[in-house]
FIMAR-243144 format. One line per 10 residues: number of its first residue (from 1); their letters; for each residue x, y, z of N, C-alpha, C. Coordinates in steps of 0.1 Angstrom, whole numbers, plus 5000, padded with zeros to 4 digits. Example, Ala and Ser with C-alpha at 12.3 -4.5 7.8 and 13.67 -1.06 7.14 Angstrom:
BEGIN
1> as> 5132/4943/5078/5123/4955/5078/5132/4967/5078; 5128/4978/5071/5137/4989/5071/5129/5000/5079
//
This chain:
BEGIN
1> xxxxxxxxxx> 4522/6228/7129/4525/6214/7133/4539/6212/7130; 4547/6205/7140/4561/6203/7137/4562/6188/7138; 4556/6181/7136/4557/6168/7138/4551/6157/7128; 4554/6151/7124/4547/6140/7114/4548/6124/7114; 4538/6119/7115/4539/6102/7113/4540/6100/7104; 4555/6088/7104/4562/6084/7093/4556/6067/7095; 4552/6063/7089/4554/6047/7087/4561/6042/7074; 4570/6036/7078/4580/6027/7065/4572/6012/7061; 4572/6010/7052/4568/5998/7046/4577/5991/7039; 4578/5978/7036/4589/5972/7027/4588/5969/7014
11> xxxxxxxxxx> 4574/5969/7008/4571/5970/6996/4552/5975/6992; 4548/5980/6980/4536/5981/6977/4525/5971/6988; 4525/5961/6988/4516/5952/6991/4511/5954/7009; 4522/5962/7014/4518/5962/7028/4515/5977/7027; 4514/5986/7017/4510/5999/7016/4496/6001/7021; 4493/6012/7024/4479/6012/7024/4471/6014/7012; 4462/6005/7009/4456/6007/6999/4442/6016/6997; 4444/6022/6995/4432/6039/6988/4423/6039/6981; 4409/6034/6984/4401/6034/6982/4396/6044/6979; 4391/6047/6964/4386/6061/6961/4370/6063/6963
21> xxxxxxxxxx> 4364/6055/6973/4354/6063/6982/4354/6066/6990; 4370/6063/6994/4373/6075/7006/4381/6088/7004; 4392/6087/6994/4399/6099/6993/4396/6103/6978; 4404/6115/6978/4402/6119/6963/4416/6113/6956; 4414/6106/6948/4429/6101/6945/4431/6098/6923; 4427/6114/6925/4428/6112/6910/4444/6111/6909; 4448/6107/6894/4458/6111/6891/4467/6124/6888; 4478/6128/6891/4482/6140/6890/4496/6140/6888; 4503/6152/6884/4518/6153/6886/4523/6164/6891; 4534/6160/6896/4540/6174/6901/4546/6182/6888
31> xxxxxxxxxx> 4543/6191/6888/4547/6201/6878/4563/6212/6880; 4564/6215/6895/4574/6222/6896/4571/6216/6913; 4586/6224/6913/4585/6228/6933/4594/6241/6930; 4584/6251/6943/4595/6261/6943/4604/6262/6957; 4614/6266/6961/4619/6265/6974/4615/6285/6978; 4609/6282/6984/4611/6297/6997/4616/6296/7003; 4629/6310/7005/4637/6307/7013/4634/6308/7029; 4626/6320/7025/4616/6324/7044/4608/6326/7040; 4598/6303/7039/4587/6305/7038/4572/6304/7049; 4586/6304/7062/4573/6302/7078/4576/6317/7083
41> xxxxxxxxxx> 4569/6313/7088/4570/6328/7100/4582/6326/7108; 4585/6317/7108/4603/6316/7117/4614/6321/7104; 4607/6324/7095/4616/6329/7086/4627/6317/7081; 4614/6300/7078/4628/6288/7075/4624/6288/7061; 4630/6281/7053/4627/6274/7040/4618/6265/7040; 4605/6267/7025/4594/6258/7028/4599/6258/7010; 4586/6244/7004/4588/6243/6994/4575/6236/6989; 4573/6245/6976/4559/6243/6973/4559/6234/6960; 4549/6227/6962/4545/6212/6947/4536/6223/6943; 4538/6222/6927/4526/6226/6923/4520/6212/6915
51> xxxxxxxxxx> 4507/6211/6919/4502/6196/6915/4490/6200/6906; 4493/6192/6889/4480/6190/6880/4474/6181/6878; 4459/6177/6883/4453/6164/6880/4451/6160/6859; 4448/6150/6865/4444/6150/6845/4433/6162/6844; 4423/6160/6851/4410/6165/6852/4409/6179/6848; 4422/6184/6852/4426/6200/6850/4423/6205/6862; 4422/6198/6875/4424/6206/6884/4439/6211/6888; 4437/6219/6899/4457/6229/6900/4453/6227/6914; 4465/6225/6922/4464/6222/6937/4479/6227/6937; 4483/6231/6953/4495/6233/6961/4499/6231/6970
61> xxxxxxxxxx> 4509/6222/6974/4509/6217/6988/4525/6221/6991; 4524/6225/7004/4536/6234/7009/4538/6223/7019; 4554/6220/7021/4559/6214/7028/4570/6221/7036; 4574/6225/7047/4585/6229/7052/4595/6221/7051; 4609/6232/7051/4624/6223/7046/4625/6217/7054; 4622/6211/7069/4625/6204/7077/4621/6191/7073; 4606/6193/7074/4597/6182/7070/4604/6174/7060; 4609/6179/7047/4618/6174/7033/4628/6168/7040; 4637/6174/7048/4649/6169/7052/4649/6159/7058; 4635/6156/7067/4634/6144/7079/4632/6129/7067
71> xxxxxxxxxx> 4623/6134/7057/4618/6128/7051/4630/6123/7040; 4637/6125/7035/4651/6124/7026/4658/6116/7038; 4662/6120/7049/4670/6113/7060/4662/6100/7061; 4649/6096/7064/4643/6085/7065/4647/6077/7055; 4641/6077/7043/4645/6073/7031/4660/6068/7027; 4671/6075/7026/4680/6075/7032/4687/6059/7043; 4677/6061/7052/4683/6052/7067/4676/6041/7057; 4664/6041/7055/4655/6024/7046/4666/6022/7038; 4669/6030/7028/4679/6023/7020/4692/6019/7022; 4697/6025/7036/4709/6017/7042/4707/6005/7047
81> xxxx> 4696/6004/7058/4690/5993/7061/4690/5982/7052; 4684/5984/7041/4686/5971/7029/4701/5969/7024; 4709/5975/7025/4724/5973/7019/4732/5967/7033; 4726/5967/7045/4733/5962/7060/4735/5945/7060
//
């Protein structure tokens, strides 16, 4: 997948709110990230969360460097937006 829906919000309240009988939404933290330098098969940089719940569960969620970058650029443009 090369593509992702981004929706911006302007504060918590218009967030979506997560109901935990629908998702699993324990608490957790990111523990590290590692960067791979050729972590797709196109040989780009990907970068992995390692994520711990309280519960003691361990999870990994891989994001491609693009993905990071689109997402840092977005972020980015919102906070220019508020300084305009």
């Amino acid at each position: 997948m090369n593509a992702l829906k981004i929706e911006i919000v302007d504060n918590p309240s218009l967030a979506p709110n997560y109901n935990r009988d629908e998702l699993d939404t324990r608490a957790a933290t990111i523990d590290k990230c590692i960067i791979v330098g050729k972590g797709t098969v196109e040989g780009n940089p990907t970068v992995d969360f390692h994520i711990f719940a309280e519960d003691g569960s361990k999870f990994v969620a891989m994001l491609t460097g693009n993905l990071v970058k689109s997402l840092a650029a977005t972020i980015e443009g919102f906070e220019q937006r508020g300084k305009a």
